[in-house]
N, CA, C and O of each residue as an XYZ file, in Angstrom:
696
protein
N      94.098    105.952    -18.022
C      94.067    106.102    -16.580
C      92.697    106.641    -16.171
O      92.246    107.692    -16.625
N      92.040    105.844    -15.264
C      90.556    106.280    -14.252
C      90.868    108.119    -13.791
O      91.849    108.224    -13.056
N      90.364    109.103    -14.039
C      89.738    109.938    -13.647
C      90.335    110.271    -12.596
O      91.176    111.162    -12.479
N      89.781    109.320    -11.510
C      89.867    109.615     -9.549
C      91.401    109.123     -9.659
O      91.832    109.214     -8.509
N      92.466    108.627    -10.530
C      93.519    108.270    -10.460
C      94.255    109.501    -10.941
O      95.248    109.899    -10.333
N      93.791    110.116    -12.022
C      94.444    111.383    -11.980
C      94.430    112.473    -11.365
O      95.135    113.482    -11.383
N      93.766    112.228    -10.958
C      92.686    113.699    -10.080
C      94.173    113.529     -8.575
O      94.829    114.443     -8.075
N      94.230    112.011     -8.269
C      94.575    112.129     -7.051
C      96.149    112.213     -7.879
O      96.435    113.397     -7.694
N      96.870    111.835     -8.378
C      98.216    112.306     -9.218
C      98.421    113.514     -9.417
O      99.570    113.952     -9.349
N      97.431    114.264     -9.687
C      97.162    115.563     -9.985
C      97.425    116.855     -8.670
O      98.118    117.860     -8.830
N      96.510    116.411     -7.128
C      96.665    116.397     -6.011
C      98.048    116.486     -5.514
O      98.660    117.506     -5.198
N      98.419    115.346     -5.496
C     100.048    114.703     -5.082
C     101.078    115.519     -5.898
O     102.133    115.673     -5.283
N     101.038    116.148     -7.272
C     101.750    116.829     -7.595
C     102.395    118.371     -6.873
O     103.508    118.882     -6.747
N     100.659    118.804     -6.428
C     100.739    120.194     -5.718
C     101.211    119.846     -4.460
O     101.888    120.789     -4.049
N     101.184    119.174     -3.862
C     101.573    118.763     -1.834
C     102.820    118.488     -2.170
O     103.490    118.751     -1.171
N     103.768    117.965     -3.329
C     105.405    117.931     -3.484
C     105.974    117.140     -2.044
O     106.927    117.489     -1.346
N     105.085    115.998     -1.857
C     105.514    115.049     -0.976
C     105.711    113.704     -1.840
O     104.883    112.809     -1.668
N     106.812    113.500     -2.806
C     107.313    112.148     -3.915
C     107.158    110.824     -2.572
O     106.671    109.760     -2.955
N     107.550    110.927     -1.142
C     107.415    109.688     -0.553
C     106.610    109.360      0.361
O     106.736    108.642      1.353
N     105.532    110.112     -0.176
C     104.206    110.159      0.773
C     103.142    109.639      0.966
O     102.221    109.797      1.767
N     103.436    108.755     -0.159
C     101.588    108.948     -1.165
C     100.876    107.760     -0.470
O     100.059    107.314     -1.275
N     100.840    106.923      0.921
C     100.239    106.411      1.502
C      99.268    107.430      2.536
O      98.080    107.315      2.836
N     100.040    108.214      2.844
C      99.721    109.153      3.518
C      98.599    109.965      3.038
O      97.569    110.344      3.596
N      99.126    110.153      1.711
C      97.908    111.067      0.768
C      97.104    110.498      0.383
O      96.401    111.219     -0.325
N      96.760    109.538      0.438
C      96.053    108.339     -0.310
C      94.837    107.986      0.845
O      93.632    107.752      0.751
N      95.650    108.062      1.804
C      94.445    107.886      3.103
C      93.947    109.242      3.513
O      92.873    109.239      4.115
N      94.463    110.276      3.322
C      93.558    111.682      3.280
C      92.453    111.671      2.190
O      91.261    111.881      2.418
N      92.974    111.409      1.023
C      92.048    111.265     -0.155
C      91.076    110.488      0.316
O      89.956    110.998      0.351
N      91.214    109.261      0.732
C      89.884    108.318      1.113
C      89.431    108.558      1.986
O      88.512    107.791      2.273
N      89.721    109.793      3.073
C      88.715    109.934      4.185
C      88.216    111.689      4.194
O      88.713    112.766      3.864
N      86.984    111.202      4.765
C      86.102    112.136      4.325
C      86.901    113.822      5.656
O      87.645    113.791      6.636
N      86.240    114.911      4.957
C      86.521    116.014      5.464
C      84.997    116.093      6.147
O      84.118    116.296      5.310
N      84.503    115.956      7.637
C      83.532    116.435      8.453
C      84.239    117.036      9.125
O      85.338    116.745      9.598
N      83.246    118.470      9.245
C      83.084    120.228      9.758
C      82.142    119.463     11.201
O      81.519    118.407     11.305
N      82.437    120.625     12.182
C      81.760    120.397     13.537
C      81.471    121.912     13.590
O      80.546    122.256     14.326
N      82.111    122.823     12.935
C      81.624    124.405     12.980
C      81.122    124.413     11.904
O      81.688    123.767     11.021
N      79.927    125.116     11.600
C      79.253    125.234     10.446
C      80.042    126.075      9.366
O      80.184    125.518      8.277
N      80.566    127.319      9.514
C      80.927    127.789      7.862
C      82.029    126.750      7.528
O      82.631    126.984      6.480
N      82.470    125.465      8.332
C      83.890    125.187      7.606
C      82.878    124.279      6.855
O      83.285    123.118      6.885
N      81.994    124.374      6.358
C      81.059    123.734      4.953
C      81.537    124.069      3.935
O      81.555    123.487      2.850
N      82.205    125.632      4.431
C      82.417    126.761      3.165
C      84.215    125.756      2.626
O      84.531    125.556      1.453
N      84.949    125.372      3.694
C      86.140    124.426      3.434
C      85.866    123.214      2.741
O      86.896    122.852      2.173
N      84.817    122.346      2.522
C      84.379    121.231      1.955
C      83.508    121.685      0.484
O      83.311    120.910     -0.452
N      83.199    122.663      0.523
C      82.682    123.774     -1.079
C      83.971    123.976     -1.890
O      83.789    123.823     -3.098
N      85.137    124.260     -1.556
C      86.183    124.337     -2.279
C      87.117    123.160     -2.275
O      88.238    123.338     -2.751
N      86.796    121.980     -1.797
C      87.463    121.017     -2.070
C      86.957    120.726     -3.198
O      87.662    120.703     -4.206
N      85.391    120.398     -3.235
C      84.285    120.176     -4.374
C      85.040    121.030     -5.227
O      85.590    120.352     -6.096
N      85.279    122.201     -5.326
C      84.916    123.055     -6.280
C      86.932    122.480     -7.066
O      87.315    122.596     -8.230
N      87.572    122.024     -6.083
C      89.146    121.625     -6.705
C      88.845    120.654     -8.015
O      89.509    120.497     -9.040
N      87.970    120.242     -7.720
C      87.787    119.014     -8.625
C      87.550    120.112    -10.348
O      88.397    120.035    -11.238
N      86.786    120.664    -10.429
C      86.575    121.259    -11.465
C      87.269    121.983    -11.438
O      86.933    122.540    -12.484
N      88.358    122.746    -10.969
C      89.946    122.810    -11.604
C      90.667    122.243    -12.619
O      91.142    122.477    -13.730
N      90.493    120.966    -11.346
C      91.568    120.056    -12.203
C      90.902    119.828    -13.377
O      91.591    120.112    -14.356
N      89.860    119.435    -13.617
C      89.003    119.444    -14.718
C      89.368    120.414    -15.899
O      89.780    119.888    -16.933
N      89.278    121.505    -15.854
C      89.598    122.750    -16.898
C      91.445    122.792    -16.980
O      92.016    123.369    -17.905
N      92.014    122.256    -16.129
C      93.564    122.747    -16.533
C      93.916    121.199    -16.999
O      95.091    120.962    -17.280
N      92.977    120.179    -17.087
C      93.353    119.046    -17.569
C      92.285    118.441    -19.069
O      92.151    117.304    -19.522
N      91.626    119.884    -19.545
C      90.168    119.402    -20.225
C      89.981    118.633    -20.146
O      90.551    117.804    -20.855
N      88.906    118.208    -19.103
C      88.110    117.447    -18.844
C      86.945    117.487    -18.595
O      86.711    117.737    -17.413
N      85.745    117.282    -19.488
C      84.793    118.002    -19.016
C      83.855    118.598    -17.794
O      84.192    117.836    -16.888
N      83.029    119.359    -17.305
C      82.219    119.422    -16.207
C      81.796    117.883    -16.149
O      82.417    116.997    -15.563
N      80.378    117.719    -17.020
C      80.105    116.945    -16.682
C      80.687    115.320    -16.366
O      80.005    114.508    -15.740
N      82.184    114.981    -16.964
C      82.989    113.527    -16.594
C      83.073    113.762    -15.329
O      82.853    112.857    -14.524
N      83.494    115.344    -14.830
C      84.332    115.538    -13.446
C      83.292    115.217    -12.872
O      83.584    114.200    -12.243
N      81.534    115.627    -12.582
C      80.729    115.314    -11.924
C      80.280    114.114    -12.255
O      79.166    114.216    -11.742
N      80.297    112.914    -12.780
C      80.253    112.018    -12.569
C      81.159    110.919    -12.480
O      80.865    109.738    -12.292
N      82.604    111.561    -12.676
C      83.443    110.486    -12.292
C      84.094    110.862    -10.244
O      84.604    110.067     -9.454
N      83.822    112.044    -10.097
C      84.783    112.785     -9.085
C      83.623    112.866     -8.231
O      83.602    111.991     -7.365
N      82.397    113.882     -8.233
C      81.156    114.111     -7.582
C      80.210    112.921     -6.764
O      79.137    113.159     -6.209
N      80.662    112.031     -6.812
C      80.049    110.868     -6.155
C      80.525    110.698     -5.090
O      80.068    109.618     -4.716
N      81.404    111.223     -4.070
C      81.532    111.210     -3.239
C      81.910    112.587     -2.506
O      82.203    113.492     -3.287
N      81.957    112.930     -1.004
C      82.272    113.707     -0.025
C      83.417    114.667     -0.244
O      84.426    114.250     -0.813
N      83.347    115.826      0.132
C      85.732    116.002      0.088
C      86.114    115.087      1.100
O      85.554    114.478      2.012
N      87.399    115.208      0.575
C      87.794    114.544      1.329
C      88.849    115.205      1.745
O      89.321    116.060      0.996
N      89.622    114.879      3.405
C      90.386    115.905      4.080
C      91.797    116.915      3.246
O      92.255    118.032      3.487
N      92.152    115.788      2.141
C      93.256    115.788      1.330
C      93.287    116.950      0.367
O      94.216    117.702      0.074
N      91.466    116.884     -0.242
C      91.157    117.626     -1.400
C      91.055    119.251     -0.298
O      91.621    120.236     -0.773
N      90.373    119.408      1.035
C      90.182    120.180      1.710
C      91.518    121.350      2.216
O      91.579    122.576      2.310
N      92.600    120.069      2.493
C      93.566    121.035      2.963
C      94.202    121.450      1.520
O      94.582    122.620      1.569
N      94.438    120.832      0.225
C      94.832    121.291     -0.747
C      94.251    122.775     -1.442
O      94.825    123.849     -1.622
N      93.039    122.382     -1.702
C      91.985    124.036     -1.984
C      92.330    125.442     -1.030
O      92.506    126.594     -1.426
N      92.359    124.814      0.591
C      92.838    125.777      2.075
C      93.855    126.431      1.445
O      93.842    127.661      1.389
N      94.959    125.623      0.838
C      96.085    126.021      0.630
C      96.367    127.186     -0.665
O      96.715    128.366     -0.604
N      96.104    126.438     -1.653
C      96.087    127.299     -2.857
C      95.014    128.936     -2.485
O      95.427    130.074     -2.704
N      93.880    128.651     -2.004
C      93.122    129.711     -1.361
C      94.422    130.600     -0.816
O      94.627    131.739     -1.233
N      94.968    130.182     -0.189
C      95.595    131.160      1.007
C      96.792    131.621     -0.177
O      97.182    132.788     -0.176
N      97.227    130.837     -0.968
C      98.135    131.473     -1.683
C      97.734    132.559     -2.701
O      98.198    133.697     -2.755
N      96.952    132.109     -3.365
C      96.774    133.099     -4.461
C      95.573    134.431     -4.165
O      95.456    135.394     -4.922
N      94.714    134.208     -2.846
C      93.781    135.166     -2.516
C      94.759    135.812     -1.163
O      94.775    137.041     -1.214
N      95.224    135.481     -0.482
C      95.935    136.471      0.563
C      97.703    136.583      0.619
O      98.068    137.757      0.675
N      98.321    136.031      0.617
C      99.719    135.381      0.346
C     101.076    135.676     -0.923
O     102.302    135.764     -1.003
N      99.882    135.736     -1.727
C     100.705    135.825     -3.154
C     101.908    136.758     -3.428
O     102.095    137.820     -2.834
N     102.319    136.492     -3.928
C     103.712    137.589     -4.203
C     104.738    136.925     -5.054
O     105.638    136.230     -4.582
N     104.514    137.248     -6.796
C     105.181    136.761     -8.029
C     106.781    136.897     -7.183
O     107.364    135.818     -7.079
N     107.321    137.806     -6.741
C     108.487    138.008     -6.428
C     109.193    136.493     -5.513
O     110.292    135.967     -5.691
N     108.065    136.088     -4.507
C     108.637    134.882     -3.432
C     108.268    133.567     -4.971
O     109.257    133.278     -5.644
N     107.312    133.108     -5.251
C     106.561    132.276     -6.218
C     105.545    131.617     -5.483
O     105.168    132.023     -4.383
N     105.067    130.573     -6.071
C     104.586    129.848     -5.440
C     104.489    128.695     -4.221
O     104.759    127.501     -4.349
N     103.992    129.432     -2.901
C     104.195    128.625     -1.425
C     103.303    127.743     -1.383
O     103.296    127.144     -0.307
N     102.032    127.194     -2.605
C     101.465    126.345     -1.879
C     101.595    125.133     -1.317
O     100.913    124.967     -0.306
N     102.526    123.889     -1.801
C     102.970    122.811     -1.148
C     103.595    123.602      0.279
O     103.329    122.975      1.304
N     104.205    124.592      0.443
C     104.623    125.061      1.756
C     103.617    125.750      2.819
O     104.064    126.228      3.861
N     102.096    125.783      2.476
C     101.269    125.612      3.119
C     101.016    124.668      3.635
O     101.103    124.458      4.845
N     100.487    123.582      2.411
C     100.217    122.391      2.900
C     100.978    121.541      3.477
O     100.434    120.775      4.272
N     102.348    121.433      3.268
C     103.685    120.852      4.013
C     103.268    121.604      5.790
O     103.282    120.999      6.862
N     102.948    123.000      5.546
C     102.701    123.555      7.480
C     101.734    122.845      8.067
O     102.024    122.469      9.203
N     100.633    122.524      7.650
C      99.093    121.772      7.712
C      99.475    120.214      8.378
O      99.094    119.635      9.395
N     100.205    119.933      7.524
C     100.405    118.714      8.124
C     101.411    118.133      8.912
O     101.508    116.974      9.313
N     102.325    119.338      9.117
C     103.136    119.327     10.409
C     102.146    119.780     11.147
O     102.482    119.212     12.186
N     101.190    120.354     11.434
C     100.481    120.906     12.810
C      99.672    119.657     12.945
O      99.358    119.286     14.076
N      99.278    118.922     11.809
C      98.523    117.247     12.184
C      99.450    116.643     13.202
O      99.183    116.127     14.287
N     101.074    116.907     12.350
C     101.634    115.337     13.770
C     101.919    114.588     12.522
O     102.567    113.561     12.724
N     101.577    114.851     11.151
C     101.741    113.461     10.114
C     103.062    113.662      9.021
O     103.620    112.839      8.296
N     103.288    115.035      9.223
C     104.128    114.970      7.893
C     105.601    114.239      7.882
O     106.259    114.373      6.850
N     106.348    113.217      9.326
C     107.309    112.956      9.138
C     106.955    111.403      8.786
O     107.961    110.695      8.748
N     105.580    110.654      8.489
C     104.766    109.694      7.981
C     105.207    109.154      6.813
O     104.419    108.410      6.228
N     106.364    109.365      6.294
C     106.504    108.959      4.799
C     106.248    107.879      4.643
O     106.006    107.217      5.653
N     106.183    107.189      3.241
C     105.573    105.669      3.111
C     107.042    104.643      3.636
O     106.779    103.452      3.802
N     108.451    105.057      3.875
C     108.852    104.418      5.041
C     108.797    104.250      6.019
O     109.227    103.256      6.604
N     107.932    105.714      6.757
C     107.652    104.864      8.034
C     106.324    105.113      8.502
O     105.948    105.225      9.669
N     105.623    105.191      7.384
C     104.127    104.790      7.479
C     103.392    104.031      8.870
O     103.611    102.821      8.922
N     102.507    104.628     10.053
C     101.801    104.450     10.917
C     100.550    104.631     10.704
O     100.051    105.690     11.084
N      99.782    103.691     10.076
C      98.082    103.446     10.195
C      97.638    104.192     11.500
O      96.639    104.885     11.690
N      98.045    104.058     11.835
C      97.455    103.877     13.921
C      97.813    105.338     13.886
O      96.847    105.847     14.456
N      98.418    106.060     13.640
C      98.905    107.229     13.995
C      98.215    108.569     12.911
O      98.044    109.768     13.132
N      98.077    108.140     12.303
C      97.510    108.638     10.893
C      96.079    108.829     11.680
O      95.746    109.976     11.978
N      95.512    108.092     11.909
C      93.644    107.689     12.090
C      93.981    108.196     13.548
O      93.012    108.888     13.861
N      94.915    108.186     14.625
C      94.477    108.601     15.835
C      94.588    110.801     15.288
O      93.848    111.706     15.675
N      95.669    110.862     14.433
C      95.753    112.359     14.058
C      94.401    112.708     13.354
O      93.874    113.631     13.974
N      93.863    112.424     12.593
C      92.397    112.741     11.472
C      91.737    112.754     12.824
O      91.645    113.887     13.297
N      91.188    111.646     13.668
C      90.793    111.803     15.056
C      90.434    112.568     15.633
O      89.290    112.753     16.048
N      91.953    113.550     15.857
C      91.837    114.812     16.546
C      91.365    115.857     15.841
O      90.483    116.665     16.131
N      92.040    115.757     14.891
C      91.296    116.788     13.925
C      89.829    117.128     13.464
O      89.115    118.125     13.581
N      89.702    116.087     12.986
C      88.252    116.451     13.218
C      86.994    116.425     14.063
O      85.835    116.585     13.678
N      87.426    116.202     15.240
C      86.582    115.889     16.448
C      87.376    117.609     17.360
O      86.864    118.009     18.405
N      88.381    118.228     16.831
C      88.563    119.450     17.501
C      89.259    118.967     18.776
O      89.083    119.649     19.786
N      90.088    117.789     18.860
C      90.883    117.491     20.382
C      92.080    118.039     20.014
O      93.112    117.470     20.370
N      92.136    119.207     19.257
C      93.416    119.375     19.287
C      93.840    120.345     20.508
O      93.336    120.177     21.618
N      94.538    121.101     20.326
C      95.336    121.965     21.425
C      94.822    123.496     21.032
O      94.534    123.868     19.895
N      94.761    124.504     22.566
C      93.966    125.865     21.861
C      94.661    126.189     21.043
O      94.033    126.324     19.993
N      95.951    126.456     20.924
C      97.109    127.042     19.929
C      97.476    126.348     18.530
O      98.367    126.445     17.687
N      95.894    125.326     18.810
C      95.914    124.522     17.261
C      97.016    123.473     17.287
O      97.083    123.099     16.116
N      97.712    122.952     17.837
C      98.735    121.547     17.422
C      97.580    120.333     17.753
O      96.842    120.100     18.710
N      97.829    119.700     16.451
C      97.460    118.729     16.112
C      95.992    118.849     15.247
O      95.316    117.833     15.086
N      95.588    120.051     14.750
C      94.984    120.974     14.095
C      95.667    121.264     12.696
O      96.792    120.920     12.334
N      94.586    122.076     11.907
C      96.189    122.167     10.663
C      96.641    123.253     10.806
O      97.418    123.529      9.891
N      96.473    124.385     11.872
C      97.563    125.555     11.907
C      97.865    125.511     13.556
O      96.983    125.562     14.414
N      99.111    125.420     13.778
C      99.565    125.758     15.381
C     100.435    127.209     15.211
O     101.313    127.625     14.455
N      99.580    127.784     16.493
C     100.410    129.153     16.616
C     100.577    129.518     18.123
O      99.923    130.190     18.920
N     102.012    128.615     18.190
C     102.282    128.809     19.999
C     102.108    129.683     20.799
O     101.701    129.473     21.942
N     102.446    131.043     20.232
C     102.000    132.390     20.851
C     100.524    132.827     20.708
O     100.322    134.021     20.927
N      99.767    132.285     20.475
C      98.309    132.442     19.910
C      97.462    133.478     21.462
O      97.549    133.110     22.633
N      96.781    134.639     21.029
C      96.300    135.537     21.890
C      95.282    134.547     22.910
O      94.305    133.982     22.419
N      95.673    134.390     24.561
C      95.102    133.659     24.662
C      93.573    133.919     25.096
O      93.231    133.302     26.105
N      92.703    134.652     24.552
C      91.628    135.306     24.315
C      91.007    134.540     23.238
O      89.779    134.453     23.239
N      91.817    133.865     22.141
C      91.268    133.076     21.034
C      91.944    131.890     21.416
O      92.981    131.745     22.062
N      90.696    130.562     20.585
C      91.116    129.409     20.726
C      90.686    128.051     19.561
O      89.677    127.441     19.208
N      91.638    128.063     19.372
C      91.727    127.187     17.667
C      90.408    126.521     17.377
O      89.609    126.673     16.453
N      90.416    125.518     18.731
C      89.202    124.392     18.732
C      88.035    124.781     18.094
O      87.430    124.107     17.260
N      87.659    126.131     18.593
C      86.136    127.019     18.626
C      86.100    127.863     17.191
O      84.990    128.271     16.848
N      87.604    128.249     16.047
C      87.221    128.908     15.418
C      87.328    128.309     13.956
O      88.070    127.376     13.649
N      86.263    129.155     12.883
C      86.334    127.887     11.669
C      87.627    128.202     11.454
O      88.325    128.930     12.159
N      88.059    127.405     10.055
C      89.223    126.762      9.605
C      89.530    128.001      9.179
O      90.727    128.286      9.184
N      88.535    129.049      8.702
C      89.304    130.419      7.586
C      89.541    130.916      8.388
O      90.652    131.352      8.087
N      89.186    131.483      9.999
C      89.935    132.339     10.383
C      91.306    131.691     11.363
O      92.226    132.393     11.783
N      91.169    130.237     11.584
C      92.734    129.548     12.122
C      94.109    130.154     10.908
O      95.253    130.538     11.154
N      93.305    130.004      9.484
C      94.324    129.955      8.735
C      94.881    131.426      8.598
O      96.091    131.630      8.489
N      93.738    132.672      8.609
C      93.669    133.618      8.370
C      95.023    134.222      9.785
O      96.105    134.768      9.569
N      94.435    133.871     11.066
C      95.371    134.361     12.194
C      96.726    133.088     11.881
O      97.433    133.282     12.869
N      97.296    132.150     11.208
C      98.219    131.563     10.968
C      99.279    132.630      9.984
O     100.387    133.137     10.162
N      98.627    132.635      9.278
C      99.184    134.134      7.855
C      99.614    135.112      8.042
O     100.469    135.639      7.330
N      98.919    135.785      9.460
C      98.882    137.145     10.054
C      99.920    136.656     10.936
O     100.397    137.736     11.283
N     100.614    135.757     11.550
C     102.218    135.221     11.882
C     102.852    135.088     11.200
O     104.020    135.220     11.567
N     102.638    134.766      9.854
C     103.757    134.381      9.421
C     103.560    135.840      7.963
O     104.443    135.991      7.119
């Protein structure tokens, strides 16, 4: 099996969406562009997922950078890294286990995509959601963003802040 085939198997394992994988498949192929500058720091740890998977799958640095490194993150690899980030650096607690697919499962309910399964798969709906997202048309309270927080102080506003502190005031709700 190709590399970028496991890598994305690998992916799809942690998001624990079995009837999805059109869905994931078109996150994987489209790129993650930032319009606020530190969310660069969100496209550094997508990069950096790859050499994860790399070491918990020995595989070397250098295959991962030349089979994986040839291209951009991409939104898929972005919200996956977001996620595990939030679990094991702020979140964690051996006692609950591991929430990260239940991050990323929240992420993409605040897209608008997660009821998308490959039965009822919408191209059109998919690309008008990435759309919003990354062009920031989402809503101040973040819907259609990857964190919505209806009660959100309305002093702050999703559109305007990077991705670590949407996720950071998402956490601090829940």
């Amino acid at each position: 099996m190709h590399v970028s085939n496991q890598y994305l198997d690998w992916l799809m394992a942690i998001v624990q969406l079995p009837h999805h994988s059109l869905l994931l498949e078109k996150l994987f192929n489209t790129e993650f562009v930032w319009l606020i500058p530190f969310d660069a720091n969100r496209a550094d740890d997508g990069i950096q997922l790859r050499y994860r998977f790399g070491r918990e799958n020995d595989i070397p640095d250098p295959v991962i950078g030349s089979e994986l490194d040839n291209r951009p993150c991409s939104i898929l690899e972005m919200i996956v890294a977001l996620a595990i980030r939030a679990e094991e650096q702020i979140m964690g607690d051996p006692t609950i286990g591991d929430r990260t697919a239940i991050w990323i499962h929240d992420m993409l309910s605040s897209l608008g995509v997660i009821d998308l399964s490959d039965y009822d798969y919408d191209e059109d709906a998919v690309n008008e959601a990435i759309y919003i997202f990354i062009n920031r048309m989402y809503t101040r309270t973040g819907r259609g963003g990857l964190f919505e927080i209806p009660n959100l102080d309305p002093s702050r506003d999703m559109r305007t802040a990077e991705i670590w502190y949407q996720m950071c005031w998402f956490m601090n709700e829940h």
